[in-house]
C-alpha positions as CSV (number, residue, x, y, z in Angstrom):
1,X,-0.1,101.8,269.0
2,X,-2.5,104.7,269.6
3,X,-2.1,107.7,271.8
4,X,-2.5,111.4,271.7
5,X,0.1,113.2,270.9
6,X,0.2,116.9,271.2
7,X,0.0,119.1,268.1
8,X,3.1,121.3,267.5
9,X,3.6,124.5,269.0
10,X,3.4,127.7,266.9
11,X,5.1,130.8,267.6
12,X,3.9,134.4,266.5
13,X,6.3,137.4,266.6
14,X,5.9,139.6,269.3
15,X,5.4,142.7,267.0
16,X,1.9,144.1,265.9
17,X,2.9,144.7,262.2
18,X,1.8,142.1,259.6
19,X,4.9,139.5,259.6
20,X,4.1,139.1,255.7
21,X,4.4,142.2,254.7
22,X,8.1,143.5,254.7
23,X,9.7,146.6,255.5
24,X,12.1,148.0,252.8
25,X,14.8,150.8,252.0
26,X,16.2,152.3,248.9
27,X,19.0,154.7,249.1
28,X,21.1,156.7,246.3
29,X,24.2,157.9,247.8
30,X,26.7,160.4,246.4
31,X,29.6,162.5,247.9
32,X,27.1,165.1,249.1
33,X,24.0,163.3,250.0
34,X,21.7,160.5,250.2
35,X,18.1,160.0,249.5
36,X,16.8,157.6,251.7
37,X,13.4,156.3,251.2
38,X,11.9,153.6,253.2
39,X,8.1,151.4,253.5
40,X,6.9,150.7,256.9
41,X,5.0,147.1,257.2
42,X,2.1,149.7,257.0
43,X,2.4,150.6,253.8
44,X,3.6,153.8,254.6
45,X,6.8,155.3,252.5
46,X,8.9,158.1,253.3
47,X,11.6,160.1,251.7
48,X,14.3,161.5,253.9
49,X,17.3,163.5,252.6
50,X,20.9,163.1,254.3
51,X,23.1,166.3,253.9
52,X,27.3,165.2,254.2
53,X,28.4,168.5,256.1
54,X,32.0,167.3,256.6
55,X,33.1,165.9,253.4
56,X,36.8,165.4,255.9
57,X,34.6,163.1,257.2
58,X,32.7,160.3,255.6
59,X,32.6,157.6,258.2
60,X,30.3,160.1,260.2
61,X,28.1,160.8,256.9
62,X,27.6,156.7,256.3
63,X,26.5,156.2,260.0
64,X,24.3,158.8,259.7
65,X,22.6,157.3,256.1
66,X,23.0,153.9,257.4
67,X,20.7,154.7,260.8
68,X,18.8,156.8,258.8
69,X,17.7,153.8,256.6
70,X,17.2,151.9,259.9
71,X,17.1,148.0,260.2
72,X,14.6,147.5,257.6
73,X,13.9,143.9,256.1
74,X,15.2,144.4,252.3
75,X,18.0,147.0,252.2
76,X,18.8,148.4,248.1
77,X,21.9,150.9,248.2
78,X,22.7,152.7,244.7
79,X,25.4,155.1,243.9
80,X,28.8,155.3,243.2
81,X,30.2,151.9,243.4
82,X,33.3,152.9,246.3
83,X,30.9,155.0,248.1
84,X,28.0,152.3,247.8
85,X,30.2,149.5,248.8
86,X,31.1,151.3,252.1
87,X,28.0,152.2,252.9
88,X,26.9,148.7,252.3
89,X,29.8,148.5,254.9
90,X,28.5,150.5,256.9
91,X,25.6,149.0,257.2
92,X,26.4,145.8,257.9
93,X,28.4,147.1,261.1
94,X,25.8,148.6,262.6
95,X,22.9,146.1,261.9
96,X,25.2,142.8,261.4
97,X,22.8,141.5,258.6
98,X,24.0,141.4,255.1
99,X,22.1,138.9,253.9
100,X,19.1,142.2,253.6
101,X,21.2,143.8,251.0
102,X,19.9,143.5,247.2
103,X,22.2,143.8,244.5
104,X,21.4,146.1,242.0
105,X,23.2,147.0,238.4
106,X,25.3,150.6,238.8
107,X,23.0,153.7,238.0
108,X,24.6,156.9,238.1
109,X,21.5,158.9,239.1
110,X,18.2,158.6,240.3
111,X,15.2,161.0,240.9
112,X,13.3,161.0,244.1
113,X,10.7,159.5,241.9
114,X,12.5,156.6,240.8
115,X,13.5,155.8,244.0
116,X,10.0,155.7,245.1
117,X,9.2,153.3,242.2
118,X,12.0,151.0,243.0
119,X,11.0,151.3,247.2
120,X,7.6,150.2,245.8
121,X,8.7,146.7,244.1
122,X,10.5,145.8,246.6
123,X,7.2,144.3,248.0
């Protein structure tokens, strides 16, 4: 039997960025800050420092690093492992996607440089 039939439809995402290139974060957390670094689609990276100034109060700290890393496509989170895990939390409240968290081994510090080089091979 012949006929025409109608080639499938494709979809592109709305946004302007390169859907193949990904956005990534990398954050080292401790009790008194967090270094967040991040890579726009672009290329672009950034370093951004988070300051805890109520150590009473550390759900307000997390929500603050958490929205400071933003909803970004891969999401690494290093530190202490209690802090890291509620910040992982955290996270996952606010943006409801776990499945962007990487697991990494425990490291108990990390320069600004290092975070850069990790923010880098995330891709």
């Amino acid at each position: 039997m012949q006929g025409r039939h109608q080639p499938p439809t494709i979809t592109l995402p709305t946004t302007t960025a390169d859907p193949l290139r990904r956005t990534g974060a990398v954050t080292w957390i401790d009790g008194g800050q967090a270094l967040v670094g991040r890579k726009t689609a672009g290329g672009w990276v950034d370093v951004a420092t988070v300051h805890a100034e109520a150590p009473d109060d550390p759900r307000t700290y997390l929500a603050r690093v958490a929205h400071e890393i933003g909803d970004a496509d891969r999401v690494m989170i290093i530190g202490p492992d209690a802090l890291r895990t509620e910040l992982e939390r955290e996270y996952v409240s606010i943006y409801r996607r776990p499945e962007r968290l990487l697991d990494v081994a425990h490291v108990k510090t990390l320069t600004e440089d290092e975070l850069i080089e990790r923010l880098r091979d995330l891709g």
